[in-house]
N, CA, C and O of each residue as an XYZ file, in Angstrom:
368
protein
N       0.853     -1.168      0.000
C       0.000      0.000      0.000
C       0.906      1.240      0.000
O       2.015      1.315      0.529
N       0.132      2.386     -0.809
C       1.245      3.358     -0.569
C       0.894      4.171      0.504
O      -0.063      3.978      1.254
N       1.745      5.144      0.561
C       1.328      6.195      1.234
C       0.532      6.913      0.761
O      -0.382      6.485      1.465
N       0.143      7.518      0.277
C      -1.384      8.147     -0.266
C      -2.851      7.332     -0.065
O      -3.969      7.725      0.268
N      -2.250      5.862     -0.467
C      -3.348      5.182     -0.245
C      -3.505      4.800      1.511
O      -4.642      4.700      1.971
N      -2.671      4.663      2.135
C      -2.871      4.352      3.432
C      -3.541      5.743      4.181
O      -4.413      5.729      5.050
N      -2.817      7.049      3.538
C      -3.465      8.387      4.124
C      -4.873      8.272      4.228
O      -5.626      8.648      5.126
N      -5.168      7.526      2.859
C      -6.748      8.249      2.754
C      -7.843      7.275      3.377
O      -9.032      7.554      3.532
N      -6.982      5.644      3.826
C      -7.288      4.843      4.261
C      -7.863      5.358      5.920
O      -9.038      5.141      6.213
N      -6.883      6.069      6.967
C      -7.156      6.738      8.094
C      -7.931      8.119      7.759
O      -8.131      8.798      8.766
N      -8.199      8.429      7.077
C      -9.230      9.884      6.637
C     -10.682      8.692      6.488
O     -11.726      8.743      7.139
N     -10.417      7.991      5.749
C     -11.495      7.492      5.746
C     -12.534      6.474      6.672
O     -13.765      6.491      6.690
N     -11.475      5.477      7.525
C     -11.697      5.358      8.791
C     -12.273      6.135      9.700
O     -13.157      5.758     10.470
N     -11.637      7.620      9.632
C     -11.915      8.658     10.571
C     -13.569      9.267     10.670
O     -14.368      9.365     11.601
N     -13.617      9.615      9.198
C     -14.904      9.660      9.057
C     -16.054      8.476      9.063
O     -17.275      8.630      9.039
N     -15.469      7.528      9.094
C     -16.827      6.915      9.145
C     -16.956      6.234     10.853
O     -17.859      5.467     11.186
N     -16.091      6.610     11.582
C     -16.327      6.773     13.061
C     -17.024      8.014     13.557
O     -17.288      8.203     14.744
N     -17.287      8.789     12.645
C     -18.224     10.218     13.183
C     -19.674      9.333     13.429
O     -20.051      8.284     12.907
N     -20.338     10.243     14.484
C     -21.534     10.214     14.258
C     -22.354     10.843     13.192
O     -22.320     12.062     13.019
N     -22.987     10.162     12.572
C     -24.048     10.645     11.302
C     -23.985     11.964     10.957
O     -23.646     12.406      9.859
N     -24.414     12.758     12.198
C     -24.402     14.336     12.074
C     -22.867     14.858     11.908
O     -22.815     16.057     11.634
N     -22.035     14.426     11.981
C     -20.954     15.157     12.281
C     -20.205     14.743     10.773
O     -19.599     15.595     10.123
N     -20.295     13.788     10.470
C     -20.020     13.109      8.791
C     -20.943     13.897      7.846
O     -20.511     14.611      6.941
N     -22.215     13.718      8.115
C     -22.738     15.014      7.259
C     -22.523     15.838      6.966
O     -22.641     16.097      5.768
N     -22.027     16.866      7.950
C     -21.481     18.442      8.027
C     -19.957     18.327      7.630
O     -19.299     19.333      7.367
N     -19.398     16.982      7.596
C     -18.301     16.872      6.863
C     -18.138     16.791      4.973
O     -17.405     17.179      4.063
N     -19.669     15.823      5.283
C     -19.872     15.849      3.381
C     -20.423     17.216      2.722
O     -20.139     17.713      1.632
N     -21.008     17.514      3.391
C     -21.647     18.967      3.404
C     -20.501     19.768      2.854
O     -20.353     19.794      1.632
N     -19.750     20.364      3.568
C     -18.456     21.335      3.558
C     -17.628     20.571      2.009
O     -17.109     21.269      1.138
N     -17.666     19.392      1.977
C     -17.156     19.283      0.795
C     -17.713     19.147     -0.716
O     -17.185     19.108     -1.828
N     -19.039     19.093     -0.217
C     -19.694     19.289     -1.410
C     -19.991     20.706     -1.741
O     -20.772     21.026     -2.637
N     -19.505     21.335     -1.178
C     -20.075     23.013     -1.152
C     -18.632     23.611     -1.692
O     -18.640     24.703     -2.262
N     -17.262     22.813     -1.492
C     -16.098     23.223     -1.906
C     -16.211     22.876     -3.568
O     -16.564     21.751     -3.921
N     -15.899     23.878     -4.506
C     -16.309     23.837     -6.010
C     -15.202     23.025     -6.286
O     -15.521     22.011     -6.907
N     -13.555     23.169     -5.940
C     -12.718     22.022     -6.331
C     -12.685     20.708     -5.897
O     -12.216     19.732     -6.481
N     -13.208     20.773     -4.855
C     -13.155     19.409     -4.228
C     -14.523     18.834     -4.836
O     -14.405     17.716     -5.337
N     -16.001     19.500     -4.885
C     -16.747     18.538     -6.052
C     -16.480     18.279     -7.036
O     -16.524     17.050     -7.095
N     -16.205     18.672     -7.933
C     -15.399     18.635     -9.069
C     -14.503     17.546     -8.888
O     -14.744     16.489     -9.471
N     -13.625     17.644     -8.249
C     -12.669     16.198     -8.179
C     -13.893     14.770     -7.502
O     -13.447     13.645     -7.731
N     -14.922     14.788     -6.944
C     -15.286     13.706     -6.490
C     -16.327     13.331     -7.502
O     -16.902     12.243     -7.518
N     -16.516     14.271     -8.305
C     -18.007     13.952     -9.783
C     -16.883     13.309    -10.640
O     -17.203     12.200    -11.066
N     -15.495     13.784    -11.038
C     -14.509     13.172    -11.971
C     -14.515     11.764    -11.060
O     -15.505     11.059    -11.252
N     -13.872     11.439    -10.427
C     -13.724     10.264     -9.720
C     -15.189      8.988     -9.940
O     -15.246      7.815    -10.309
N     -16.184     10.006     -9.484
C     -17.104      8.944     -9.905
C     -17.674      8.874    -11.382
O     -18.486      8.019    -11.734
N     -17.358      9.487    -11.898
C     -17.347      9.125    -13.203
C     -16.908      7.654    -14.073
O     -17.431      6.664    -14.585
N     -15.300      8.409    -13.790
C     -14.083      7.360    -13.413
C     -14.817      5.909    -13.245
O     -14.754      5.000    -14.073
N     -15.411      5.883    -12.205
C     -15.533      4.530    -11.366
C     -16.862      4.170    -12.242
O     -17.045      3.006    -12.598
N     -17.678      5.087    -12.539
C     -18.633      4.344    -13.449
C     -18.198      3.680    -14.675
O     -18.745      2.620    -14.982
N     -17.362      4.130    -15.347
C     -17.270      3.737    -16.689
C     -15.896      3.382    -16.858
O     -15.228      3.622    -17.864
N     -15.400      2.639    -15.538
C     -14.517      1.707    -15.229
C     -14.331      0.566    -16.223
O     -13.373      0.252    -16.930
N     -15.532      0.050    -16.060
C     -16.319     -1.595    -16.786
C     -16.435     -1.069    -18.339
O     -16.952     -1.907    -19.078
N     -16.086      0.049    -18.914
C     -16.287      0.309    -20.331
C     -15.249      0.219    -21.165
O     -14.290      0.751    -20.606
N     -14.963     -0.171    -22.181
C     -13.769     -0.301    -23.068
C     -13.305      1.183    -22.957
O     -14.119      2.097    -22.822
N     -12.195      1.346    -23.010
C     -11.731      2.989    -23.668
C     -11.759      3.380    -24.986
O     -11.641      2.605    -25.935
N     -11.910      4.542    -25.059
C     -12.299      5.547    -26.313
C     -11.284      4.691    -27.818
O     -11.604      4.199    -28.900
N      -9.982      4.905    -27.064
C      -8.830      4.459    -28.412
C      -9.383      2.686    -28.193
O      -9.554      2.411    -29.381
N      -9.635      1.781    -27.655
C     -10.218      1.007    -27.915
C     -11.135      0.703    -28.816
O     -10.963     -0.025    -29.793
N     -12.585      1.516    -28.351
C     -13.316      1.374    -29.409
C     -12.967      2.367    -31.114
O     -13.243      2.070    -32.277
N     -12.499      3.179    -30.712
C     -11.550      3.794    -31.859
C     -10.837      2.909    -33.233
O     -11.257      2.649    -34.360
N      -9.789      2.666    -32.633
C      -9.420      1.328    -33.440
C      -9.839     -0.215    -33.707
O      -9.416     -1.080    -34.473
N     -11.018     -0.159    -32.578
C     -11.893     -1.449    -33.399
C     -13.213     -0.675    -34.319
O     -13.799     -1.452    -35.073
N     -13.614      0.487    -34.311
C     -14.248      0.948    -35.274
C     -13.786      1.038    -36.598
O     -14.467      0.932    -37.618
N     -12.092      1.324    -36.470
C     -11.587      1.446    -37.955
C     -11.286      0.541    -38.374
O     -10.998      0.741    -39.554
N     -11.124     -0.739    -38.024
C     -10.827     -2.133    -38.441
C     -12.178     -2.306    -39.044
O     -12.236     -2.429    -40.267
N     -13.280     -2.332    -38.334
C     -14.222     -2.556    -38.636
C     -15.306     -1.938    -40.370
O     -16.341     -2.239    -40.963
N     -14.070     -0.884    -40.490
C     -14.843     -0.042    -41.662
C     -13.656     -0.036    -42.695
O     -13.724      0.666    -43.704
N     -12.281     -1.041    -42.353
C     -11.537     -1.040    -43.390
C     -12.175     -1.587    -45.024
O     -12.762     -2.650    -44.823
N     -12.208     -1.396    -45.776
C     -12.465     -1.766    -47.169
C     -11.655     -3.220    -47.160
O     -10.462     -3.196    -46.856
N     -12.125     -4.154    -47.404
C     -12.248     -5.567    -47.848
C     -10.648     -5.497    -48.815
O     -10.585     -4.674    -49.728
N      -9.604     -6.280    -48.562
C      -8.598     -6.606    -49.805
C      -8.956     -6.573    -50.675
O     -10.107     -6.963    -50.478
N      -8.821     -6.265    -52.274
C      -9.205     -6.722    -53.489
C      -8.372     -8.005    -53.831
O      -7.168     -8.165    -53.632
N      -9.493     -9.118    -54.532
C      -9.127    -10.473    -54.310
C      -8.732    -10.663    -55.806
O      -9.532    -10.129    -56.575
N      -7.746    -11.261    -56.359
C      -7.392    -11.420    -57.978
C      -7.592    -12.593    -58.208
O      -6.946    -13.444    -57.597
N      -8.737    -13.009    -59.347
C      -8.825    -14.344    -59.878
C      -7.479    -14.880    -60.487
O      -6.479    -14.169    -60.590
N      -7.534    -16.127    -60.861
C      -6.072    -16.279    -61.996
C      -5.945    -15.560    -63.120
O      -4.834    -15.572    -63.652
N      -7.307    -14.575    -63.903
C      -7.011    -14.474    -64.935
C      -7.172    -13.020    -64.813
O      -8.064    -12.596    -65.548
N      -6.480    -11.983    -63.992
C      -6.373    -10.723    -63.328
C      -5.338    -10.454    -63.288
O      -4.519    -11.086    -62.621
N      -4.979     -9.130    -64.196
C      -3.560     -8.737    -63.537
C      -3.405     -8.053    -61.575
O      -4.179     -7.929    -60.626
N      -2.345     -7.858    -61.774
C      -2.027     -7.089    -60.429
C      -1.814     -6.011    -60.691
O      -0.954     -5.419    -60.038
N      -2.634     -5.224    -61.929
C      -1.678     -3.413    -62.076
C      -0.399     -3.761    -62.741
O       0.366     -2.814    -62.927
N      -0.065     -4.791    -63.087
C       1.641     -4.793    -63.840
C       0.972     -4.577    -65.410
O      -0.046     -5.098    -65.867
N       2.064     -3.472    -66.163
C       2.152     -2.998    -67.271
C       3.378     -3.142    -68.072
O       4.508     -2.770    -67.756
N       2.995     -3.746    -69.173
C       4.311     -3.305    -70.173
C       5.008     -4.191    -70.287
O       6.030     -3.932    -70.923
N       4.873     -5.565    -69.800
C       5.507     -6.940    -70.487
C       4.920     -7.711    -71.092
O       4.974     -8.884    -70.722
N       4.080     -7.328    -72.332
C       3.498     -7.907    -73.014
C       2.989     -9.319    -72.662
O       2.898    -10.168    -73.549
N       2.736     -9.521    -71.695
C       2.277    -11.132    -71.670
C       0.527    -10.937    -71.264
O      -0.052    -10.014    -70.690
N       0.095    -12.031    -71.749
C      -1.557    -11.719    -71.585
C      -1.777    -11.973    -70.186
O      -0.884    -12.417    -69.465
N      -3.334    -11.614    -69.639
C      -3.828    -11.461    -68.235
C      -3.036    -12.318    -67.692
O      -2.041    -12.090    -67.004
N      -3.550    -13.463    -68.053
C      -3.252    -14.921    -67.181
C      -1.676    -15.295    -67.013
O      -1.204    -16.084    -66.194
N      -0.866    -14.411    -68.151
C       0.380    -15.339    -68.243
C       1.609    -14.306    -67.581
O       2.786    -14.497    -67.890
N       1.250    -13.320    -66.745
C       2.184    -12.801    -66.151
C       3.443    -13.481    -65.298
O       4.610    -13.115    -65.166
N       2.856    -14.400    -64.879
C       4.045    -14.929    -63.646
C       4.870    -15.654    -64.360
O       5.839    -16.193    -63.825
């Protein structure tokens, strides 16, 4: 565990040994602080859409998904080669 995480481990302990009223007026004060909501709406955000693929995830399986198909050459298809006189089929 780190230290940050153990900090917030005894903050959080702490508060939830308050009595009801006294944790309230604790959530209170921080929901009324504009940076500190702000950081706890990001966070739960965060935690909601935890369980969701990420953006560049679905990103690059969208573009796979909309790549254009190989073009497939029968035997009797060139490949775009020009200028050695040999017919469709007899390039190779």
């Amino acid at each position: 565990m780190t230290h940050p995480e153990a900090l917030a481990d005894v903050f959080l302990t702490a508060l939830k040994a308050l009595p009801k009223r006294e944790r309230d007026a604790v959530l209170v004060r921080i929901a009324r602080d504009k940076s500190l909501a702000r950081d706890l709406a990001d966070l739960a955000l965060i935690a909601e859409r935890r369980p969701q693929p990420s953006r560049q995830y679905l990103a690059k399986k969208n573009a796979k998904a909309n790549e254009r198909p190989h073009r497939r050459y029968g035997p009797d298809q060139t490949r775009g080669r020009k200028g050695n006189g040999s017919s469709p089929g007899q390039d190779l």
